[in-house]
C-alpha positions in Angstrom: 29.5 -36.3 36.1 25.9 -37.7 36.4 25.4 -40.6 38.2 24.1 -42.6 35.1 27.6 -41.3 33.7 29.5 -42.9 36.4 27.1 -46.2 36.0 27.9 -46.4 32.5 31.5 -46.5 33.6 31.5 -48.8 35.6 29.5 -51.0 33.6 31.4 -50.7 31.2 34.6 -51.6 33.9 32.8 -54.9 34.7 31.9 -55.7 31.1 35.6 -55.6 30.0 36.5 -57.1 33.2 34.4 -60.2 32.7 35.9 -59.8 28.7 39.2 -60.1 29.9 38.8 -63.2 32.4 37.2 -64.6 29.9 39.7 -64.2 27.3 42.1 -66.0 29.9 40.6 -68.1 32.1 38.6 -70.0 28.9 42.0 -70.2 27.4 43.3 -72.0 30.4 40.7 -74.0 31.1 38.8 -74.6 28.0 35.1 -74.1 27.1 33.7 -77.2 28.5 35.6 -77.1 31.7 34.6 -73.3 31.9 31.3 -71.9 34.0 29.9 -68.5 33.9 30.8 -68.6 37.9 34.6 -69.0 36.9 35.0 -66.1 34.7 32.9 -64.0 37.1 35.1 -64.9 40.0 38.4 -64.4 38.3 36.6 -60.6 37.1 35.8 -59.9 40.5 32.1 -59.6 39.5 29.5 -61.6 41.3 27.8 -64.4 38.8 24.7 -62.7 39.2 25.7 -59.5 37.3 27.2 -61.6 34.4 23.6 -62.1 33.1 23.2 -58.7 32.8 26.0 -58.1 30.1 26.0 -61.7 28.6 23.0 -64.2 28.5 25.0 -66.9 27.8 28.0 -68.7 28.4 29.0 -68.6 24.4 28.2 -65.0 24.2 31.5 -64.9 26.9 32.9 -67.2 24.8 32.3 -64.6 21.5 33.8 -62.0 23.8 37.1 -63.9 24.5 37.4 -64.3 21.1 37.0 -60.4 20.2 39.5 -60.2 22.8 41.9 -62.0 21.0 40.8 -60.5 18.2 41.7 -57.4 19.8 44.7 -58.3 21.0 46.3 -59.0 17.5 45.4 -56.1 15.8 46.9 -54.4 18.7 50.3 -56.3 18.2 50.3 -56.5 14.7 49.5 -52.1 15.2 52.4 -52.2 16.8 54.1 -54.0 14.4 53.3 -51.7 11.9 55.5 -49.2 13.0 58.6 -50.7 12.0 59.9 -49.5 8.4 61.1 -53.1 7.3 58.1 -55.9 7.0 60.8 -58.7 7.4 61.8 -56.9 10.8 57.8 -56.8 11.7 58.0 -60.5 10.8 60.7 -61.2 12.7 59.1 -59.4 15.5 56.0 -61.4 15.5 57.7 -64.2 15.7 60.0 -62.5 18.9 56.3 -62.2 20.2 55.4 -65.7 19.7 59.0 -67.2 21.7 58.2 -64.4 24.6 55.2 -66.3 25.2 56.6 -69.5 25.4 55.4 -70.2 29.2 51.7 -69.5 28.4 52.1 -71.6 25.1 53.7 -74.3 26.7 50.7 -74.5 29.8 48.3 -73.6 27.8 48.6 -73.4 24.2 47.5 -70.7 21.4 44.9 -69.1 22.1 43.3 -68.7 19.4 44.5 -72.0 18.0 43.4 -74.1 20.9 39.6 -72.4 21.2 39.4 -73.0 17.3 40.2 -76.7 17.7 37.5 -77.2 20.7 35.0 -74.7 19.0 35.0 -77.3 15.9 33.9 -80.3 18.3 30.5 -78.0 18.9 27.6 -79.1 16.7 26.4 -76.0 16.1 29.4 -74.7 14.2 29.1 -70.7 14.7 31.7 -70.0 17.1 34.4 -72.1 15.6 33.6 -69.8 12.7 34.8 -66.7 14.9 38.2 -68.4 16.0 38.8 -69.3 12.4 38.6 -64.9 11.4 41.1 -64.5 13.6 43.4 -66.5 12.8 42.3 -65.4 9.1 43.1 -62.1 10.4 46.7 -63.0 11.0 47.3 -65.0 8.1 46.3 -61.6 5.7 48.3 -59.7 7.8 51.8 -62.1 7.3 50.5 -62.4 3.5 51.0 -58.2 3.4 54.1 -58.5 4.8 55.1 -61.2 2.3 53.7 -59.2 -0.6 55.5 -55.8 0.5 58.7 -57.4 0.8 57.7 -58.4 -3.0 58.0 -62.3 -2.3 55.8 -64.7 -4.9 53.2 -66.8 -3.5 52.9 -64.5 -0.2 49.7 -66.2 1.2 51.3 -69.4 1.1 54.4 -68.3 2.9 51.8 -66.5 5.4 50.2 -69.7 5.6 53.4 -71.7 6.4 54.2 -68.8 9.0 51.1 -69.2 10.7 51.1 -73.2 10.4 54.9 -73.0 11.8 53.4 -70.7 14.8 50.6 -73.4 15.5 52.6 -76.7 15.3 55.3 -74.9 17.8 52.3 -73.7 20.4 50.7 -77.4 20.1 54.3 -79.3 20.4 55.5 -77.3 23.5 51.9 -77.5 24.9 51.7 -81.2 24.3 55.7 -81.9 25.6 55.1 -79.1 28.2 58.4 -77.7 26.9 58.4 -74.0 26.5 62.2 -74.7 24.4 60.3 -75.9 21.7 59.4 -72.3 21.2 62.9 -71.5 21.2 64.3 -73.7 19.0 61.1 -73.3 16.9 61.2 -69.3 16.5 64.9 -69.7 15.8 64.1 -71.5 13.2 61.1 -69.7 11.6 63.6 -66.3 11.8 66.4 -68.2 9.9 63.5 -69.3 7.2 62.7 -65.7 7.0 65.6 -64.4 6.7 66.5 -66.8 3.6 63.5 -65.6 1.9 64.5 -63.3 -1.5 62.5 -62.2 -3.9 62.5 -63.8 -7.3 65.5 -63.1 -9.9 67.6 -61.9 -6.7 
């Protein structure tokens, strides 16, 4: 290996690095509350090199949000491989409750950037939050349709909306049982769920 080969790499090891603490430490923190110095500390990558792979603090915060981007379609990948949509439904939501700890500290994600993005004048960014969570929602609407269910983008919507109103209530109460009690919920709705004429 050359040794701009092993530069690359390890470039490429701090840029996901500062990706990842970005990802997380913006989610726990907020955007606001965030500094370019924070996300480079919790990568391990001194503030001066953060310049080099973003020039600004919302370029990180673009990054986070391809992150969790990312980390969707790797879930809902996953997902996939189960024969049964309402199992891969049911599973998402299984997802959803094992994160209650994180949800009830911090919130969604996705759901909490998107509200903070939308305080921004500039409006781009909250633009990005809202694709992923678009992302989702045509994902749950596929599941919907294959288990041939009418008006399958308004049950992914009420999916989805179910998803947020448990991350904010557990966040706001700091009560990860919300989740819980929530999921179990949301799994008993899907389970009731027949198509039309059945």
């Amino acid at each position: 290996m050359t040794d701009s080969a092993v530069s690359r790499g390890r470039g490429g090891d701090k840029r996901r690095r500062l990706t990842a603490a970005a990802a997380r430490v913006l989610h726990e923190q907020g955007v606001e509350r965030t500094t370019i110095a924070d996300i480079a500390k919790a990568a391990d990558v001194p503030v001066g090199n953060v310049y080099y792979y973003f020039k600004t603090k919302d370029d990180l915060v673009q990054a986070a949000l391809a992150e969790h981007t990312h980390h969707l379609a790797e879930l809902t990948g996953d997902l996939d491989r189960l024969p049964d949509p309402r199992d891969r439904l049911r599973s998402l939501v299984a997802a959803w409750v094992g994160q209650r700890e994180v949800a009830a500290r911090y919130g969604c994600p996705t759901g909490t950037l998107a509200v903070e993005l939308d305080k921004r004048a500039d409006g781009t960014l909250d633009r990005e939050a809202g694709r992923a969570i678009r992302q989702l929602l045509d994902w749950a609407g596929a599941q919907f349709r294959e288990l041939g269910l009418s008006d399958p983008d308004d049950l992914a919507l009420t999916l989805v909306a179910g998803y947020q109103g448990m991350s904010l209530l557990a966040n706001a109460l700091r009560d990860p049982d919300i989740m819980i009690r929530e999921g179990a919920r949301l799994t008993r709705w899907l389970d009731s769920l027949a198509p039309a004429g059945r």
